[in-house]
N, C-alpha and C positions, 0 to 999 in steps of 0.2 A: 517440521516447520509450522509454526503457531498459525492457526489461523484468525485475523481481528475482526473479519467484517465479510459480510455476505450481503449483495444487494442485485437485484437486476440480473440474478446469471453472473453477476463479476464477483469473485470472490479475492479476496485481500490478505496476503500473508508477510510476515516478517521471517528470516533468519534469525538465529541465535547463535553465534557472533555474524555478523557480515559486514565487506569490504565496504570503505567508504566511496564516495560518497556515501551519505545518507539517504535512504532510498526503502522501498516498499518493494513487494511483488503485488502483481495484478494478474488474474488466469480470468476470460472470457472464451467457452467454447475450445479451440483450441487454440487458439488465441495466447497468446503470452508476456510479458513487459517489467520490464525494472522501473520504477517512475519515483523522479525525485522526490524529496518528502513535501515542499511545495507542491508537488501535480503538475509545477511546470512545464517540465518535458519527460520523456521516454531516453532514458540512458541507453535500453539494450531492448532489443526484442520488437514489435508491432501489437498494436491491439487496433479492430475498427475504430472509425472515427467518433461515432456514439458514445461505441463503451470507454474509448480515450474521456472525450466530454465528461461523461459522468464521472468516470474517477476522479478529472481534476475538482468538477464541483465537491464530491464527498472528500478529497484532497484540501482544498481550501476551507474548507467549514471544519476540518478536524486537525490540524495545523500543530496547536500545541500536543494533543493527546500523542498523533504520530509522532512527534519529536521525542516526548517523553518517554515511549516504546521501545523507539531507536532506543535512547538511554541505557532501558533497563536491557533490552536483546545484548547489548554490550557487553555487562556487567553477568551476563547469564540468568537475568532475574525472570521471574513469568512476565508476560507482556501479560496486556489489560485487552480485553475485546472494547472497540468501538462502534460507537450506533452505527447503523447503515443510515442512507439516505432515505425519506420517506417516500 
């Protein structure tokens, strides 16, 4: 499982293929979450409320890139690591 992004203890992975929706993984602690590729919500799993926040912020500031990922995770291509939040 690729991993895109590290920030704050939340660490950020894609599959290579996976079901749609389009969607990310989020791991906090032990903590765990499928979250739209918007940030907007939590398909499957809980993460605290914090590390929920942060995702969607680094969620909404990376919007195209995750899309693009999703794309390539599709296709089997390498995904791209993305910035973390500062």
């Amino acid at each position: 499982m690729p991993r895109l992004c590290e920030f704050y203890g939340i660490v950020i992975y894609m599959y290579r293929p996976d079901h749609p929706p389009a969607h990310f993984h989020a791991k906090y602690g032990e903590h765990w979450a499928q979250v739209s590729i918007d940030g907007s919500s939590i398909i499957e799993g809980q993460l605290p409320a914090r590390a929920f926040r942060l995702v969607q912020e680094w969620a909404r500031l990376h919007q195209a890139e995750l899309a693009a990922d999703w794309e390539r995770a599709q296709r089997l291509e390498p995904l791209v690591p993305i910035d973390p939040l500062p």
